[in-house]
Structure formats: C-alpha cells, structure tokens
N, C-alpha and C positions, 0 to 999 in steps of 0.2 A: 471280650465276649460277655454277654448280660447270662449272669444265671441268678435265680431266684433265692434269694439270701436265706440263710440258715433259718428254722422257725424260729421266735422268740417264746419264752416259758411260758410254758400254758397253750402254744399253739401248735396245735398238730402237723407233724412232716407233713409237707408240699403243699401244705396254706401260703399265699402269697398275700401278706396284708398291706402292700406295698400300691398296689393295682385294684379297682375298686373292679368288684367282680356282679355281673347281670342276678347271680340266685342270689346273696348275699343282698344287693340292693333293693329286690323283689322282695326280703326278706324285712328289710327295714319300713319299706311302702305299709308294709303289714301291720307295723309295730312290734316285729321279733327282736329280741337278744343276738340273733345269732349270726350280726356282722360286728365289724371294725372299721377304727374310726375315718379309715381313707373311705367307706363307702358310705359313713352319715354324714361328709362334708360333701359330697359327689351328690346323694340322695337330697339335701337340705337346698344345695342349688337348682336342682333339677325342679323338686317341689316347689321353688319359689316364683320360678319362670312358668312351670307347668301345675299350676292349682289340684288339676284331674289329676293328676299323674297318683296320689294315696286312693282315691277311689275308684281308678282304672283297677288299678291291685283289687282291691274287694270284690269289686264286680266280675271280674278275673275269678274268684276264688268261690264266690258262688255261683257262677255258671258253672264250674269244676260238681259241684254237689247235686245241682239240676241233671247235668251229664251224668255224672254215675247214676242216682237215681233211676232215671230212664232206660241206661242199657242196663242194668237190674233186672229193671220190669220187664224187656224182653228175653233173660234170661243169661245174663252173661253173667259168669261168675268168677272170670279170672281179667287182672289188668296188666297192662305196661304202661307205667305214666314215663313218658321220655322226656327230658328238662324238667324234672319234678321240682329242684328248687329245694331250699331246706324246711322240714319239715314244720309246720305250722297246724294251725285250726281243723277242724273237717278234713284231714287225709284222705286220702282216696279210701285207705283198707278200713277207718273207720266207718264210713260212709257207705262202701261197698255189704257190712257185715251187718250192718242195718237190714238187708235185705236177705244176705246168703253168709250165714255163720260163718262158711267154711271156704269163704271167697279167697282167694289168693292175687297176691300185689307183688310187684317188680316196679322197684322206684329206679330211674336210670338218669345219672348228668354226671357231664364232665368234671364238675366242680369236686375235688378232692371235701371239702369241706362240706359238702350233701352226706357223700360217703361218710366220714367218721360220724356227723348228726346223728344222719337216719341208720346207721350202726346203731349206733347206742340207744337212740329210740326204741329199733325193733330187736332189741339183743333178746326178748323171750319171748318171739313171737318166729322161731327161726323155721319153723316148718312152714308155715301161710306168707311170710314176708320174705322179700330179699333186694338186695340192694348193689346195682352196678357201677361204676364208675365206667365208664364208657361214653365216647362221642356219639352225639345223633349223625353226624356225617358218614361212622360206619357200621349200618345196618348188620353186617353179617357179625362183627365185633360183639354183637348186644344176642344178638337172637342164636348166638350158638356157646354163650357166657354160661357157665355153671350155676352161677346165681340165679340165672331167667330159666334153663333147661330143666334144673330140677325143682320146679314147682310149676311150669306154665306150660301147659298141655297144646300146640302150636296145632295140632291136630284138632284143636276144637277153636268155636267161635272165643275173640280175643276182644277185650275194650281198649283200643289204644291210644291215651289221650298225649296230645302234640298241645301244651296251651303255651302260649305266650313264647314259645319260644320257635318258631318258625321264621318270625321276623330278625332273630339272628342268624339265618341262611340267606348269604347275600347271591346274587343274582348267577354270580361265575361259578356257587355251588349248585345249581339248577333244582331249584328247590320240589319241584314238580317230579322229575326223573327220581328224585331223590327218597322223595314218599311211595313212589311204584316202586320203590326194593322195598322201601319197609313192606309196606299190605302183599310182596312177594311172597314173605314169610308167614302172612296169614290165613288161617282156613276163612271159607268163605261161609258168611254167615258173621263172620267179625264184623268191627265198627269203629270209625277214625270219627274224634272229634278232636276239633282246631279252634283256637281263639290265637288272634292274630292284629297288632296297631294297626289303625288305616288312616291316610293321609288326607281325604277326600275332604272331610269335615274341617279342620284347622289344616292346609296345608303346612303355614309357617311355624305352629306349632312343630309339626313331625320333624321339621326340617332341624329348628333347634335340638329337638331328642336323638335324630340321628347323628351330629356333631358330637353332642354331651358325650354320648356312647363312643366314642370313638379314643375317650383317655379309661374306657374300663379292657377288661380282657373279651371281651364280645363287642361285633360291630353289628348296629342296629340297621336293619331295611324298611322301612313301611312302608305300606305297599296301600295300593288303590282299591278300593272295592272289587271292579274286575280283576284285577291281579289277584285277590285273593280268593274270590271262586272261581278261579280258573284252577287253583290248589285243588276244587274237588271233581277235577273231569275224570279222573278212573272211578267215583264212588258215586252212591246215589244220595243224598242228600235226605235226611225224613223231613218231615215239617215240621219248624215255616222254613226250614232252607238255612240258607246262610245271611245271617241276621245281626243288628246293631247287636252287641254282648248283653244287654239288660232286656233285648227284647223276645231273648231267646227260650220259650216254654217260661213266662215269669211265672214267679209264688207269690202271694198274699204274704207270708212269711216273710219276705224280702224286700229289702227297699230297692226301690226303684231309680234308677236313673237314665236321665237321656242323654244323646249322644254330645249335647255341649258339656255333662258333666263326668263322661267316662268317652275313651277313643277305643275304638275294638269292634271287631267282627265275631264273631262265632257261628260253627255247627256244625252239627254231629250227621254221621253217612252213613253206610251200610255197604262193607266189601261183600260180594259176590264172586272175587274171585279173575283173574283174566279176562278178556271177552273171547268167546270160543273161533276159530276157523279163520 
C-alpha cells in the first residue's frame, strides 16, 4: 500500500514532496520559493517544451487583479478564491482592499501546502482573512467550513474566482453540474470568474501539457473554446464575454500578450440566481 512518506525537516505534515503538485508548479511559473525540487525539475521540462507556459502564469495572475478590481467597482466586497494556489504577488485581499478596507477573502485548495503558506501569511489578519483546505469537487465541504462561514456573508453578493483551476476537472467530474452547486450557495447579485487552458490555438501543444500533468497530483483537461463557454450557460457573462485572457477589460499598466504567447480563456459573469418556474 503507497502512503505518503513521513515529512522531511522543515517540511510540514501532509506535504508530499515526492509528487510534483499543480499550486506548487503554478507557483514556480511565478518565480516563488514556495515549491520543491520534484516540481522545478517537472516545471523546467514543461517550460522547455511549452515557452508560454511562464507567461500563461502572469497573464493568469493579472487577469486575477483586472477581475477583482471590476467586481469591486460593482460593489462586491467579500471573496472565495477556490484553487487559490500559494500565495504570491497581488492577492486577492490585497487587491480587493484597494477598494473596500474592510473587504473579506476565503482562500480555498486542496493542497495542504496553500494551507500552512497562506496560514502564516494571514496569521494577523485573522478577522478579514481565512483559509480552507478543502476540495473544489466538494462544494458543501467549503461553504459550510468555519473558516468561509465566519467571515463570508452567503446571504450577500459573493466574488467567486475559479482561475486556472477548472481545467483540473476532468470530464467524469462534470464540471458544468459542478459549478451549479457552487453559485447554489450564492445569493444572487454574486459573480463567477473563470480562467481556463484552451486547446484550439496549439492543439499539440495542450496535448503535451495534458500528459506532463498526468506524473503530478492533479490531471489536466483542456478544453475547446466552446467547451469552455459552455462553463457559463447558468451565468450571464458582462462584457466582452468570454475572451483570449490578455484580451479580457486590458490596462495600459499591463503588458499585453497574444494568444501565440499565452494559452487561456477568461470571464467574469453575473449569478442571478436559479431560473424561476
């Protein structure tokens, strides 16, 4: 029977550094500290065969900043970032407090290694911030967590950002039915944004990235351009819709890239709630 070897010193209970892990490798894309070295040999391969694959991450991380910004501006002052990833650059509650002091964040992933980071990140911020370990595959698991219940008011509009980590929902988890429980739990007036790999542009590309992933603890899906706005037939979509990731509300402030030098989808939607009758 395989169980996960004792930690080594310095590494926190139920890190497996053994398995190269999706936030840990997300993490190295970035330029953080805060993987091991089964995921800089993993990540050094991946980046050699996939060039994009370091500025997918970036462009990933400031659509994340565009997106909060915006449901800001419409008034949303509390988040749930789910596959949040360890914590890096522009955080959400940094980002979010920009606009609203007293905004409130719930970082949520499976990765034991998110959890003790963004622990210690947010250890004096324990009132506004908190911190799940929890699967995205179960919804009620997350939204009824102590951690998320006592700071995130489900009774009010909610920012829930799903980025990059959707394409580790492979098809037998029905990723669609999947997202109708989450925005179950939301009042209406909430808002789902999604960033998401797409295969359309390099198919061969994807195809490599999907294999690679397949020696880490997460299996990768990419998905087609319609396949992934079909993710948003419960929500309404604001404008431009669901869009290249660099082309989504761009800044002057930002570099710019196109879709041969980043792979990705993005955008951001408007739950309303059911449809009535």
């Amino acid at each position: 029977m395989n169980e996960t070897p004792p930690p080594q010193p310095g590494i926190p209970e139920g890190i497996d550094t053994t398995v190269p892990s999706p936030a840990r490798l997300y993490d190295y894309y970035l330029g953080g500290k805060n993987n091991y070295a089964v995921d800089r040999e993993m990540g050094d391969r991946i980046m050699q065969a996939l060039p994009e694959t370091r500025q997918s991450a970036v462009a990933n991380r400031m659509f994340l900043v565009r997106a909060v910004d915006y449901l800001c501006e419409q008034g949303i002052d509390q988040f749930v970032d789910i596959g949040s990833g360890l914590p890096t650059q522009d955080p959400v509650h940094e980002v979010a407090r920009r606009h609203h002091p007293r905004a409130r964040v719930v970082y949520v992933d499976h990765d034991p290694a998110v959890r003790v980071h963004a622990e210690a990140l947010l250890a004096g911020d324990p009132e506004l911030t908190g911190v799940v370990q929890a699967d995205l595959l179960d919804p009620e698991a997350i939204y009824t967590h102590p951690e998320l219940t006592s700071r995130i008011d489900l009774d009010r509009p909610v920012g829930l950002l799903m980025l990059a980590v959707l394409h580790f929902v492979t098809d037998d988890r029905e990723p669609h039915a999947l997202l109708r429980r989450h925005l179950g739990f939301l009042a209406p007036g909430s808002h789902l944004a999604i960033t998401h790999a797409e295969s359309d542009t390099h198919p061969e590309r994807a195809d490599y990235a999907s294999k690679a992933y397949r020696a880490s603890s997460g299996n990768l899906r990419v998905r087609t351009r319609e396949e992934i706005k079909g993710l948003f037939a419960d929500v309404e979509p604001v404008p431009p819709g669901v869009v290249h990731l660099a082309d989504w509300r761009p800044r002057d402030d930002q570099p710019h890239y196109t879709s041969e030098q980043v792979s990705g989808l993005a955008g951001v939607a408007r739950w309303d709630g059911p449809p009535q009758g």
